[in-house]
DRENDO-1510 file (C-alpha; in Angstrom, 1 decimal, always signed):
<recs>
REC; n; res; u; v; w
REC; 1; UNK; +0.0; +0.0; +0.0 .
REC; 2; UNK; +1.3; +4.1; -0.7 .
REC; 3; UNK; +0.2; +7.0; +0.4 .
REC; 4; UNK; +0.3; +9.8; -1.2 .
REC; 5; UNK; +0.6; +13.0; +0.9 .
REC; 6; UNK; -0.5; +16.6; -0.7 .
REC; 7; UNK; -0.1; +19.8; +1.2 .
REC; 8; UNK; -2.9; +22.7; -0.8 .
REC; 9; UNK; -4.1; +25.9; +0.4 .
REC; 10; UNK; -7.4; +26.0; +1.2 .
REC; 11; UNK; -8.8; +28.1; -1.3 .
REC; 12; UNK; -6.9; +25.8; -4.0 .
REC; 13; UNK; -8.9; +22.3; -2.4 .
REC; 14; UNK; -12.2; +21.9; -4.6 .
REC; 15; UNK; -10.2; +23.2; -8.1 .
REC; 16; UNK; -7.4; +20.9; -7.4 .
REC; 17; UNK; -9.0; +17.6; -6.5 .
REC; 18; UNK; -11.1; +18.1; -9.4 .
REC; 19; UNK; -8.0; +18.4; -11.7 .
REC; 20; UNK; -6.9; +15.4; -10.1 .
REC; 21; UNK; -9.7; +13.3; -10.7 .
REC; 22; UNK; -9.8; +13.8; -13.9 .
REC; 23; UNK; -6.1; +13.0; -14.3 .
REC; 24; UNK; -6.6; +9.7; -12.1 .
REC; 25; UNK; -9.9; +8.4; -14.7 .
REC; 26; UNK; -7.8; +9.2; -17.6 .
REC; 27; UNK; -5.2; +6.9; -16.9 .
REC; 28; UNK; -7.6; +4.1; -15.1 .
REC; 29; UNK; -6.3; +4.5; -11.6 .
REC; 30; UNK; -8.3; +3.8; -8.7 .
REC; 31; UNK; -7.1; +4.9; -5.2 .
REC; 32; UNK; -7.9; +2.6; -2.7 .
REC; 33; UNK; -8.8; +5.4; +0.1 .
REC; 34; UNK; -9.0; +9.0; +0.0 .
REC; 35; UNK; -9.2; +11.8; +3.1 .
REC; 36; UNK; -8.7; +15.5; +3.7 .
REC; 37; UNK; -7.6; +17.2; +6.9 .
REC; 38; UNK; -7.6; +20.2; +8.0 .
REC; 39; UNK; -3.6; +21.7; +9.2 .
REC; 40; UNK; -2.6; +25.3; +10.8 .
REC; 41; UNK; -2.2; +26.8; +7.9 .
REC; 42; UNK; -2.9; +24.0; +4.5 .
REC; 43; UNK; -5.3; +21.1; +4.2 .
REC; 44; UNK; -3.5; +17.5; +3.8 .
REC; 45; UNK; -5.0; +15.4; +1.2 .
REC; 46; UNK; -4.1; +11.8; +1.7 .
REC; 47; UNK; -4.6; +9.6; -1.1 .
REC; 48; UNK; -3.8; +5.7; -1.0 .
REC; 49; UNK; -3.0; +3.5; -3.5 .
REC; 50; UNK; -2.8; -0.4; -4.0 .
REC; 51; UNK; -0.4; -0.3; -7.1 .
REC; 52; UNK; +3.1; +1.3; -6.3 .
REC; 53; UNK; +3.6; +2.7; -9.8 .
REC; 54; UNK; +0.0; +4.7; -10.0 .
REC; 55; UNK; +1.0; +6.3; -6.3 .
REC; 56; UNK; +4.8; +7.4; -7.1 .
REC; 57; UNK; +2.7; +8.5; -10.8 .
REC; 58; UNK; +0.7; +10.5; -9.4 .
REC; 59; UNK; +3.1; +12.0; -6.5 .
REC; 60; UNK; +5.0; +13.1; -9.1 .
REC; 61; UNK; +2.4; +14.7; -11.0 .
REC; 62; UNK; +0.7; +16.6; -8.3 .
REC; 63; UNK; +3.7; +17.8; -6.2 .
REC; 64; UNK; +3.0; +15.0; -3.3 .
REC; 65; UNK; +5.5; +12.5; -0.9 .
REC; 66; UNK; +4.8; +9.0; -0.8 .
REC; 67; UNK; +5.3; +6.8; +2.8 .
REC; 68; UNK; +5.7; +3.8; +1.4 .
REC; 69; UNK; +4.1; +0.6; +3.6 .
REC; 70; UNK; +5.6; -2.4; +3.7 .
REC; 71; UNK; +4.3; -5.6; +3.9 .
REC; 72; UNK; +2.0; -6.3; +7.2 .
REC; 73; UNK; +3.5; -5.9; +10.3 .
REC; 74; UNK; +6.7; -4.0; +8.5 .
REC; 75; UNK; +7.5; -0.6; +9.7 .
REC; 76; UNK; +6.5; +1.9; +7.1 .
REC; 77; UNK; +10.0; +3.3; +5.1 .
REC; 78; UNK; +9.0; +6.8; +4.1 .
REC; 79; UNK; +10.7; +8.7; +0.9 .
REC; 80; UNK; +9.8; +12.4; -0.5 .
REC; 81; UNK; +9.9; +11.8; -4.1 .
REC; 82; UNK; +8.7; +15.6; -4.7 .
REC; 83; UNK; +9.6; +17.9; -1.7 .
REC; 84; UNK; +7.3; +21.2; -1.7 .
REC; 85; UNK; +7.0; +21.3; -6.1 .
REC; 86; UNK; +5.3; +24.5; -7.2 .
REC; 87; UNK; +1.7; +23.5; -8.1 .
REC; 88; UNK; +0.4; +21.5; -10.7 .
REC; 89; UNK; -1.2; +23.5; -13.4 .
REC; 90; UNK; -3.8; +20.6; -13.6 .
REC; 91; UNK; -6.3; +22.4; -10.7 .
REC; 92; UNK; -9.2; +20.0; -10.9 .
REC; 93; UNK; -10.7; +15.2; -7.8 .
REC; 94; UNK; -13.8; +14.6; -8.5 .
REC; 95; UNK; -15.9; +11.5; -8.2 .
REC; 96; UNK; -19.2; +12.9; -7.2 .
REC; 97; UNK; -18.7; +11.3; -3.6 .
REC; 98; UNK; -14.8; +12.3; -3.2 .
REC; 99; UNK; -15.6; +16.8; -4.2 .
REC; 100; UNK; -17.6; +17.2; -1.7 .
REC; 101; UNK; -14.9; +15.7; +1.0 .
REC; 102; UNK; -13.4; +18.5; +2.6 .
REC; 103; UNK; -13.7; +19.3; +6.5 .
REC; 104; UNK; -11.6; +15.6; +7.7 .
REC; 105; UNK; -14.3; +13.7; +5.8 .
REC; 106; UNK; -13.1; +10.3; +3.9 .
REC; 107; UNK; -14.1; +9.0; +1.4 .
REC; 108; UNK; -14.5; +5.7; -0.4 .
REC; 109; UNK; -13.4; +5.4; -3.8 .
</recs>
């Protein structure tokens, strides 16, 4: 399993996932789990993924870090793949129940 980490203001949120999204059903890729939380000054998207390659793909494409996890009971090893990357011009996640999670709300892809 990866995680994909993104750090976005909050004004950024709805465009962004939205771009994202639409980036993610383009290339087939289906995130296992999805959440949003809300930091001091940022929200934290955290995006998992079953297949390595789609997770570092996407990291890379939307300015994220990846903690990999190992296999069960294996501490995780974490690596920044992209460390702060100016944002994606892609601005738009949207499955009709992942837009409207904001506000610490996950969802189910």
């Amino acid at each position: 399993m990866r995680t994909v980490m993104i750090e976005l203001r909050p004004g950024e949120l709805s465009a962004r996932m939205a771009a994202m999204r639409i980036w993610l059903d383009e290339r087939r890729f289906e995130p296992s789990s999805f959440s949003c939380h809300d930091g001091e000054a940022d929200v934290l998207l955290r995006v998992e993924f079953k297949v390595a390659d789609e997770a570092d793909a996407f990291a890379r494409h939307f300015g994220g870090s990846v903690d990999r996890m190992l296999e069960a009971g294996a501490a995780p090893d974490s690596i920044s793949l992209v460390s702060r990357a100016e944002p994606s011009p892609h601005r738009v996640v949207g499955r009709a129940g992942v837009v409207g999670a904001a506000a610490g709300q996950t969802t189910p892809s």
